[in-house]
MDTraj code that builds the backbone (N, CA, C; nanometers):
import mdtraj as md
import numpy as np

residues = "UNK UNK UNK UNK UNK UNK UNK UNK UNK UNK UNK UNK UNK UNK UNK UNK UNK UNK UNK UNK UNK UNK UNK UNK UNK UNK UNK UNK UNK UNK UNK UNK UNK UNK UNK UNK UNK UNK UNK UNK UNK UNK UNK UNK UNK UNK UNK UNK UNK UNK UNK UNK UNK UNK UNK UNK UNK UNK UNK UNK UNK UNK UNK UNK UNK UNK UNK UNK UNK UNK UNK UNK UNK UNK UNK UNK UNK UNK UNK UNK UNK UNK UNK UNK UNK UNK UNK UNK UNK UNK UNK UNK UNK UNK UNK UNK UNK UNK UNK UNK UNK UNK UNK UNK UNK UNK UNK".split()
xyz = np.array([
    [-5.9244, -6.1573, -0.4473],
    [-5.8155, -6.0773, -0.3963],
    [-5.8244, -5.9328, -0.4466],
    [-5.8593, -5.9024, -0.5291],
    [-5.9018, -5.7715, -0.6099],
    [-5.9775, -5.6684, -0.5746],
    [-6.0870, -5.7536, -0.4375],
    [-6.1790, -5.6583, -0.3871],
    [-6.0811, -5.5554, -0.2789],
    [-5.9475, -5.6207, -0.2365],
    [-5.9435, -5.5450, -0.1248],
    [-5.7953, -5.4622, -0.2097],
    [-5.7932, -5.4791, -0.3088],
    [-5.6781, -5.3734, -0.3929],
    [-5.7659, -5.2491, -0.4305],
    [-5.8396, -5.2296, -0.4148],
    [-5.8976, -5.0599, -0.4466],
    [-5.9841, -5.0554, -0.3155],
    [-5.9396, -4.9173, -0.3379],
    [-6.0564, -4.8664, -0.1613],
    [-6.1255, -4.7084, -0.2582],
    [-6.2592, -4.7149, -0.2220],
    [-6.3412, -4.6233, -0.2698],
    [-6.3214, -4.4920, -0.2116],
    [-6.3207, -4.3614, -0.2817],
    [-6.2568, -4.2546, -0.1769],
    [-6.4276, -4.1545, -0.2311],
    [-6.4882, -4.0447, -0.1508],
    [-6.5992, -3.9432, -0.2137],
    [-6.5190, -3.8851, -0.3318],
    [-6.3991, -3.8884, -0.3735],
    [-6.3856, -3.8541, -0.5035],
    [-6.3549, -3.9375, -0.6136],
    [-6.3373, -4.0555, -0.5782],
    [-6.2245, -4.1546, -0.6671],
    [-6.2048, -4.3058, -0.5943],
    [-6.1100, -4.3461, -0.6585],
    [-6.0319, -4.4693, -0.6233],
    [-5.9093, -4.4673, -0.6001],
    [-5.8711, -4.5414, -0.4873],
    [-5.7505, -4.5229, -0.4633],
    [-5.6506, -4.6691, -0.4506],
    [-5.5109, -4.7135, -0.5161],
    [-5.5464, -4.8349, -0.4772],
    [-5.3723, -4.8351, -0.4323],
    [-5.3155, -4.9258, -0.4040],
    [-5.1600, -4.9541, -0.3810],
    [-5.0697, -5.0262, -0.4589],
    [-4.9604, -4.9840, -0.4876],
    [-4.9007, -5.0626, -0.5774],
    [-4.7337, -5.0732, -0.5694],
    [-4.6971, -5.1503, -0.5846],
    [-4.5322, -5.1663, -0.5957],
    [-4.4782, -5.1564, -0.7686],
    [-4.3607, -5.0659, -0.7756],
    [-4.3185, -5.0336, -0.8972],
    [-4.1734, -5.0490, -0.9314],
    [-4.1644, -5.1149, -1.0102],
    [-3.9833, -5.1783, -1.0346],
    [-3.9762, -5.0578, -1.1518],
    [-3.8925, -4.9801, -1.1445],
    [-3.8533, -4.9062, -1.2381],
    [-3.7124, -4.9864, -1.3091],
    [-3.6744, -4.9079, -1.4156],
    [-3.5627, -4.9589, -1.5112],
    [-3.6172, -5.1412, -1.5348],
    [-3.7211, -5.1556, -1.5773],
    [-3.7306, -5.3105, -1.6278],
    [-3.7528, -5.3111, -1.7576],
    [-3.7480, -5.4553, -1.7781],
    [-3.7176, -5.4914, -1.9479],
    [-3.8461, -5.4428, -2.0300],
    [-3.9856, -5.3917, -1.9751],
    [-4.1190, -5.4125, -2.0262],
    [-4.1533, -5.2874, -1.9447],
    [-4.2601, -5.2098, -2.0152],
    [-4.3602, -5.1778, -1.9194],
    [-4.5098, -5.3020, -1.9019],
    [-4.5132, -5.3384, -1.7798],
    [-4.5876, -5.4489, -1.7658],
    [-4.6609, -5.4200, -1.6555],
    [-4.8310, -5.4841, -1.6287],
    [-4.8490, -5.5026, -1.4861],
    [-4.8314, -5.6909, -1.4482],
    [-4.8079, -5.6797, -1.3573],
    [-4.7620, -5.8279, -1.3542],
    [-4.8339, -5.9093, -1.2517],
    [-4.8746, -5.8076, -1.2000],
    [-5.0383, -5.9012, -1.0916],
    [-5.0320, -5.8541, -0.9689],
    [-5.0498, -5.9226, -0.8834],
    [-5.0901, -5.9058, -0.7242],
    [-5.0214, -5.9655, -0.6408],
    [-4.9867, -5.8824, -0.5279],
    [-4.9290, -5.9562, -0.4213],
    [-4.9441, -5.9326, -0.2780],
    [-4.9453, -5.9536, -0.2360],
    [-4.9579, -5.9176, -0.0657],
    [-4.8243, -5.8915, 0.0002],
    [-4.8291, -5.7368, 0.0612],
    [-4.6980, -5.6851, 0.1501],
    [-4.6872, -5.7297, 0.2369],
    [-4.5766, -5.7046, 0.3166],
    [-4.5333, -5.7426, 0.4538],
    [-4.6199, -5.6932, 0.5413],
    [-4.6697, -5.5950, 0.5793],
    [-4.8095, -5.5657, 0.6074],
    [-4.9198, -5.6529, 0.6064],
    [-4.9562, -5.7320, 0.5334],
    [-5.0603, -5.7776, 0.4933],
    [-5.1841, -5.6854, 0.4277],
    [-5.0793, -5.5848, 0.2792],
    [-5.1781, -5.5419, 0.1936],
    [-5.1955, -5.5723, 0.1051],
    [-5.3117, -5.5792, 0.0487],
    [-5.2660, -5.6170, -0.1605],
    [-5.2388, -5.5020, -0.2641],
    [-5.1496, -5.5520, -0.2929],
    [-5.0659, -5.4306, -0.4130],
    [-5.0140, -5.4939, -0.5381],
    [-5.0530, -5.4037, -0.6343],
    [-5.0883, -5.4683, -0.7793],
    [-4.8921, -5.4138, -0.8491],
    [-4.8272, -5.5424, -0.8544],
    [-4.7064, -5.5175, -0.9210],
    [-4.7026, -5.4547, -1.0631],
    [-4.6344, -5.3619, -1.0493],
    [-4.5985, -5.3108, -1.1940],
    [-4.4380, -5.3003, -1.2116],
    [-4.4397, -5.2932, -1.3431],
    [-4.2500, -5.2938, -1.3661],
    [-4.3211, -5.1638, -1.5078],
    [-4.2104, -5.0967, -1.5229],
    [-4.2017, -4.9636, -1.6535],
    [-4.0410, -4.9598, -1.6750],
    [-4.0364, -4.9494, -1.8078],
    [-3.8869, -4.9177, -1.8334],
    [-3.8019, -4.7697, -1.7803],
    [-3.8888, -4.6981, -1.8273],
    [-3.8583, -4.5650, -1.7144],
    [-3.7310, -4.6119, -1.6111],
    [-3.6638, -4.4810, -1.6175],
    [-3.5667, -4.4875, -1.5216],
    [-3.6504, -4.3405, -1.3865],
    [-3.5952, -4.4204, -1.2382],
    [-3.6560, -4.3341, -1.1320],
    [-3.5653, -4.2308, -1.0835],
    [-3.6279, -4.1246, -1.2499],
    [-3.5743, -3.9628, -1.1845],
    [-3.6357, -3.8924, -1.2845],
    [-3.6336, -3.7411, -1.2323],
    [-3.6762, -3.6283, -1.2494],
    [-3.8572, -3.7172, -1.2752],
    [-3.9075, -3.7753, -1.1762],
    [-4.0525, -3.8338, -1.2171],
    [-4.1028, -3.9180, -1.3343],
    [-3.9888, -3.9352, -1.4226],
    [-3.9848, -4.0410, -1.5511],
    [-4.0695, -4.1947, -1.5091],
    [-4.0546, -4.2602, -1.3740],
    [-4.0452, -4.3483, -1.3422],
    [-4.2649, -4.3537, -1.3409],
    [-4.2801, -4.2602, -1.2833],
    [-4.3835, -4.2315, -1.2142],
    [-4.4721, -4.1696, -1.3521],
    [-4.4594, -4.0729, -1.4047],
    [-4.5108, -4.1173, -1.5771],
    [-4.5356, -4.1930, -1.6299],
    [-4.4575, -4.2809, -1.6541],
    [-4.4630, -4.3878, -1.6794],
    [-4.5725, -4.4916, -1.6867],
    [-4.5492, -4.4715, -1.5211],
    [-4.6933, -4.5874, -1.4489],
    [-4.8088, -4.5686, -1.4629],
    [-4.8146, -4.3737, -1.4562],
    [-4.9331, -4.3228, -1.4888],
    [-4.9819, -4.3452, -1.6071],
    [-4.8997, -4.3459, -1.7177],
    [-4.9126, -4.4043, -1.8454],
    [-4.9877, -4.5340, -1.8662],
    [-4.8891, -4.6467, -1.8532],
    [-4.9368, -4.7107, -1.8387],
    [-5.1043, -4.7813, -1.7714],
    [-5.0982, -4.7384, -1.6807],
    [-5.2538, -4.7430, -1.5990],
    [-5.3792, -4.7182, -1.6633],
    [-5.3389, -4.5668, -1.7292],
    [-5.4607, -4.4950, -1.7818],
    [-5.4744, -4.5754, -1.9094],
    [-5.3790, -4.6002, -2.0228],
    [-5.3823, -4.7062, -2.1508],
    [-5.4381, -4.8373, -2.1167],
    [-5.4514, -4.8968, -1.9985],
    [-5.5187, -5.0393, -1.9459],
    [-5.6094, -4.9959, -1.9373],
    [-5.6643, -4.9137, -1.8536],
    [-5.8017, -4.9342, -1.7609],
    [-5.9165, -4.7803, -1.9200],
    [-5.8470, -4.7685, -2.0013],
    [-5.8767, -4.6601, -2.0973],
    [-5.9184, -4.5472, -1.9858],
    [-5.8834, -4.4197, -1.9302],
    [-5.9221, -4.3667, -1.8753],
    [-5.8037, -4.2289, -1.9220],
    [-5.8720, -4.1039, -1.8850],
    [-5.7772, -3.9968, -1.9234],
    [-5.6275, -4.0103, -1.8115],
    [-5.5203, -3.9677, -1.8761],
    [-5.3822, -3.9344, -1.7746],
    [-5.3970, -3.8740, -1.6678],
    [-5.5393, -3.7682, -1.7197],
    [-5.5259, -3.6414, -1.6329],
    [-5.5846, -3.6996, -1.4555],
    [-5.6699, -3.8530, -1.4961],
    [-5.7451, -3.8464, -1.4075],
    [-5.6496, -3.9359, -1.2696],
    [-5.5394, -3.9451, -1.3066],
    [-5.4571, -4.0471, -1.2132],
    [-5.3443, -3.9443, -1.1708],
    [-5.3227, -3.9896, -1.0500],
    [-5.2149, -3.8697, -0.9856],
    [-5.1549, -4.0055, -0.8702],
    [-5.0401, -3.9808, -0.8446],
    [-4.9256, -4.0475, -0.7460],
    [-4.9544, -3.9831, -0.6346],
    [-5.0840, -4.0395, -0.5608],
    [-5.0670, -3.9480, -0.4058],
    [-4.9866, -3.9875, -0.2776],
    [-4.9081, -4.0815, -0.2750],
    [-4.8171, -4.0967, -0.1727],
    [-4.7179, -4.1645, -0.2530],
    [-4.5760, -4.1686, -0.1540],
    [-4.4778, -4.2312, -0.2856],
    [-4.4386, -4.1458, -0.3596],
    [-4.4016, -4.0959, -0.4257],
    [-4.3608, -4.0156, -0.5260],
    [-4.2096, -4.0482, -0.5581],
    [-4.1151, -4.1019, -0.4501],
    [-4.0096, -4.1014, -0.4713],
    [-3.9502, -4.2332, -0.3702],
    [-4.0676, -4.3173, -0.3705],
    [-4.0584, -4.4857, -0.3321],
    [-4.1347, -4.5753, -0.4231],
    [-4.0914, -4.6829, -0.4004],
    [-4.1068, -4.7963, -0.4607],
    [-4.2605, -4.8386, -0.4514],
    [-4.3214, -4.7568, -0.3104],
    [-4.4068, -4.8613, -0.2772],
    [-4.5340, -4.7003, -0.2786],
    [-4.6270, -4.7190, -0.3616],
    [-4.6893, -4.5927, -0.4099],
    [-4.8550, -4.5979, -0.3961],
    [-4.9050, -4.5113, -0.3484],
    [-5.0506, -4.4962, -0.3557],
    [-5.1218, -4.4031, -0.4896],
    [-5.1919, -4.4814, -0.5575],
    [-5.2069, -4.4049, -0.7091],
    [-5.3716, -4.3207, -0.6526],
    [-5.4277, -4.2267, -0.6912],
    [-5.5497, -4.2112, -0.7243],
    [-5.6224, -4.1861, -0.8340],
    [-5.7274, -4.2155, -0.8588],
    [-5.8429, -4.1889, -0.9954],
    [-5.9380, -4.1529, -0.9747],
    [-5.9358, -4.0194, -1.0299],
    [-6.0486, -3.9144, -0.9882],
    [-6.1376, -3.9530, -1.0519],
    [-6.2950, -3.9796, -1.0480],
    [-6.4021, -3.9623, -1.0894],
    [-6.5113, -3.9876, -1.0042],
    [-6.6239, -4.0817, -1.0540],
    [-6.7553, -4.1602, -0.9792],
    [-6.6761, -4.2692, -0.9043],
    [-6.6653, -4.2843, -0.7734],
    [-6.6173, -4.3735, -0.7395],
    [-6.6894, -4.5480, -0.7589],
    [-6.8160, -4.5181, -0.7522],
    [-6.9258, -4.6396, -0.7694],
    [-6.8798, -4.6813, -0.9349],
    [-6.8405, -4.6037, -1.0050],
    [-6.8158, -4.6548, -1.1164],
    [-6.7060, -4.7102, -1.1298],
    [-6.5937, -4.6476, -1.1182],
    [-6.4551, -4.6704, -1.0907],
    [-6.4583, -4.7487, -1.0643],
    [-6.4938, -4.8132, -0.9024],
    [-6.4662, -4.9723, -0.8702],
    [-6.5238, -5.0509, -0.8948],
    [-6.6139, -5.0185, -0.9810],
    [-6.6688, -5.1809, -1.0446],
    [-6.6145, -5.2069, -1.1009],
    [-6.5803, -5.1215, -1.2222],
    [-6.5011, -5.1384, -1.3461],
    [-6.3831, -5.1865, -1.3139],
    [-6.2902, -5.1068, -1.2446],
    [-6.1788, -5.1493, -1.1361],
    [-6.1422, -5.3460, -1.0936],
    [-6.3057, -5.3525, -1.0181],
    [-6.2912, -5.5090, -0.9248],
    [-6.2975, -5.5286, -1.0452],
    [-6.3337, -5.5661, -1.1687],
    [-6.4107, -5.6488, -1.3044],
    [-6.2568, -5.6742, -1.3085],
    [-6.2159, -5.5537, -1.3639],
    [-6.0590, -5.5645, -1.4251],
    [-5.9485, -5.6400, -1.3383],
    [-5.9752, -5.6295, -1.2715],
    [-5.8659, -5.7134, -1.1004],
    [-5.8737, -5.8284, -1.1314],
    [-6.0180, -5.9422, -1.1725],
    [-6.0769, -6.0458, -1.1320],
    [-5.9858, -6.1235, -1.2406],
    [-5.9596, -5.9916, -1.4020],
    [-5.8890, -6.1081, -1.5041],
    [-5.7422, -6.1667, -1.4358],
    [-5.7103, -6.0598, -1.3702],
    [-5.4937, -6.0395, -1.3269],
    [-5.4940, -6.2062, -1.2538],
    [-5.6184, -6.2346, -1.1775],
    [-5.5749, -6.2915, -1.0159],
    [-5.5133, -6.4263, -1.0523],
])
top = md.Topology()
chain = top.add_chain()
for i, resn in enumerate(residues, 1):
    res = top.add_residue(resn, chain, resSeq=i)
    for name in ("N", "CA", "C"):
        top.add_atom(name, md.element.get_by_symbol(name[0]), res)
traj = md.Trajectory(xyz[None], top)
């Protein structure tokens, strides 16, 4: 299920995700499939969703899992929904290996 949660971009990775703000944990909590029929990797952050707290947060979080700089993750769609497209700038061939590897423990 992991292969089709990141899509390779010429700069990066890009993948989808659903985000519960104000929860008890910052946590990722796994995978699920949207109403759509996409896969999107659940996260919950204690963060409350304002002035971008919420969205910090996640970015936080992300980059401390996958060890990667803050700088390299940005909120490119979503910004002020639930339901968010993250990106990670670098080698993309690298990114998603490392990426699928890391997916394969969640599923």
């Amino acid at each position: 299920m992991a292969d089709g949660l990141f899509q390779k971009l010429t700069d990066g990775v890009q993948l989808l995700l659903h985000l519960t703000p104000k929860a008890s944990a910052n946590r990722i909590q796994g995978l699920s499939e949207t109403a759509d029929g996409h896969i999107a990797l659940k996260v919950t952050v204690t963060a409350v969703p304002e002035d971008g707290k919420a969205n910090a947060a996640l970015l936080k979080l992300l980059a401390k899992t996958w060890k990667l700089p803050k700088t390299s993750l940005t909120v490119a769609s979503g910004a002020t929904s639930r339901r968010k497209v993250v990106q990670i700038a670098g080698d993309p061939a690298a990114l998603y290996a490392m990426l699928i590897e890391w997916g394969r423990t969640i599923e």
